[in-house]
C-alpha positions, 0 to 999 in steps of 0.5 A, a space after each residue: 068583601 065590598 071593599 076588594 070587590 072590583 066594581 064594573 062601574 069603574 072596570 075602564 077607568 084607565 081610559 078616562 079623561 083626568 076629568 071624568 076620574 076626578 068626577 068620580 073618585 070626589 063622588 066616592 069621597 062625598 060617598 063616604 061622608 054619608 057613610 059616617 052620617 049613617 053611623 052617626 047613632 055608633 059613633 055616640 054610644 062608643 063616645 059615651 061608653 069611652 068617656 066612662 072608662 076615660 074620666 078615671 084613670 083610663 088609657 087609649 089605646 089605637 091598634 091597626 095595620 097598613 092605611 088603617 092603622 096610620 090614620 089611627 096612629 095619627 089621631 091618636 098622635 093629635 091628642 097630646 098637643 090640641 088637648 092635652 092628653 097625658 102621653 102616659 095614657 096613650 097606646 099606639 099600636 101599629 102592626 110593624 112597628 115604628 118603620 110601618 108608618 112609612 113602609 110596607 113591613 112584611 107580614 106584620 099585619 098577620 103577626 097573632 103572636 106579637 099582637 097578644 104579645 103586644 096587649 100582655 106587655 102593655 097590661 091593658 085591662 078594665 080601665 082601658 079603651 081600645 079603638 081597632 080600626 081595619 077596613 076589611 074588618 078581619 085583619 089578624 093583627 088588629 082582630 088579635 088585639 081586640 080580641 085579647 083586649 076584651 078578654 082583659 076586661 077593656 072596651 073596644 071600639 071596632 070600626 070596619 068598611 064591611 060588614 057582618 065581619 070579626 070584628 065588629 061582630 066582636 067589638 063590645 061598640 062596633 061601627 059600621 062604614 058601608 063605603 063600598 067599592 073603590 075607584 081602584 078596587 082594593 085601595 081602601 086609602 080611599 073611600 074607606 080611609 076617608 070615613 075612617 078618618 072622619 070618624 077616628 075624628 069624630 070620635 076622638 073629639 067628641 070624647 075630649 069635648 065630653 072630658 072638659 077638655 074644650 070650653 066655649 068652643 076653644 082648646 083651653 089644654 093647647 100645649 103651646 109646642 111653638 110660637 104660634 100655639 103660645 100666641 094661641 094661647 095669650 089670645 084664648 086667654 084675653 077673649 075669655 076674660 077681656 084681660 091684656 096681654 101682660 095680665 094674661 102672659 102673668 098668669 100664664 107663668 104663675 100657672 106654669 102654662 096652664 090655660 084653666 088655671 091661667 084662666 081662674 087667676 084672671 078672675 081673681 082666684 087664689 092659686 091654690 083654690 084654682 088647682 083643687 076645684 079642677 082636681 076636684 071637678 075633674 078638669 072641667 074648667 065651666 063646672 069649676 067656674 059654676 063651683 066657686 061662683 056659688 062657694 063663693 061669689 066673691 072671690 071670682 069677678 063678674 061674668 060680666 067683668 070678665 067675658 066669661 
């Protein structure tokens, strides 16, 4: 596997100068840019196949061990605050449990059984999406849940640095992150931990995008968890509709925090219609916009009123 094999390029790399070592371990970084650019084409078609299963009733659900399965966890953490995704339809699989976020759990990533325990309990099926990442491309935990997963009916997302491996072989969406030798062969909380990052990114936002949960370059699902999120919050709200502050802080707290309804309210619509075109558009605040301007012209402001 390309990402264990020790490369001769860096058999002396001990006895380089702190310059030198920097040089090339940013080589490796700017590397493994180019191998998410490469896979770009993989990355869309499991975006769009995720966003099928997601706009219903879908779950998410992230498995993986060791680095791998940090960075997974961590994106999928990220989901809840910046677009508020239902914490119910969130799965966060991680060989080892809880404690493996912070330490080494021995053997967990070789655990098959409590790996298909794991998909069993969690009655994941047809409706779901699940996303395994492992730089090798064969870890037994993360290739037991894709495997049982699929079995179930679900879809899986592979994404592995090597290729020609289990589990891209049998993820229904594979995506391949040629990032080749580490710097410190076997390390991939490097090369291969940053491609995947960027890709876990990637993917995850251009899903929630395609889901309505982004309007005009902003996060209109912010949940504001603290002072500087609320605060967020009022400003997305007076950019999208030119409305001060204390208009906007009141529709905020008619609409129960709500940044779309919030949104809707400022350009004069009735609480209630607001909360059924969103349930009826699925979220997608700029087609709920579009929906009642055409129902009825009269009962949202102008564009140009409101900046929208």
């Amino acid at each position: 596997m390309n990402t264990e094999r020790l490369s001769p390029r860096y058999v002396d790399i001990d006895l380089w100068d702190p310059v030198d070592i920097l040089d090339a371990m940013i080589e490796g970084q700017l590397a493994s840019v180019a191998a998410v650019r490469a896979a770009r084409p993989a990355i869309e078609q499991a975006a769009l196949a995720m966003e099928t299963r997601l706009k219903e009733d879908g779950r998410l659900i992230y498995v993986g061990a060791g680095t791998s399965g940090r960075l997974a966890v961590q994106d999928g953490a990220e989901l809840m605050p910046t677009f508020s995704w239902p914490r119910e339809r969130l799965l966060l699989l991680l060989a080892g449990g809880d404690e493996a976020m912070t330490q080494a759990v021995e053997g967990a990533e070789d655990d098959i059984g409590r790996a298909a325990e794991l998909i069993g309990q969690h009655g994941i099926g047809a409706a779901d999406v699940l996303i395994a990442v492992a730089a090798s491309g064969t870890t037994p935990f993360t290739l037991t849940c894709l495997r049982e997963a699929r079995r179930r009916g679900a879809l899986t997302v592979g994404i592995a640095n090597n290729p020609d491996t289990p589990l891209l072989a049998e993820a229904d969406r594979p995506i391949l992150l040629a990032t080749g030798p580490e710097p410190i062969a076997g390390s991939t909380r490097m090369n291969a931990g940053t491609a995947q990052r960027i890709t876990l990114n990637l993917l995850s936002t251009l899903v929630m995008i395609r889901l309505g949960r982004i309007y005009r370059g902003m996060m209109v699902e912010v949940q504001a968890s603290n002072a500087k999120l609320a605060k967020r919050r009022e400003k997305i709200l007076a950019h999208l509709t030119g409305q001060n502050g204390k208009q906007v802080r009141d529709a905020l707290r008619r609409s129960n925090g709500s940044v779309k309804l919030a949104l809707l309210l400022l350009q004069g619509c009735d609480l209630r219609d607001a909360e059924a075109v969103l349930e009826r558009v699925g979220g997608r605040l700029r087609v709920a916009i579009d929906h009642l301007a055409k129902a009825n012209p009269a009962s949202l402001r102008s564009k140009e009123d409101t900046g929208v």
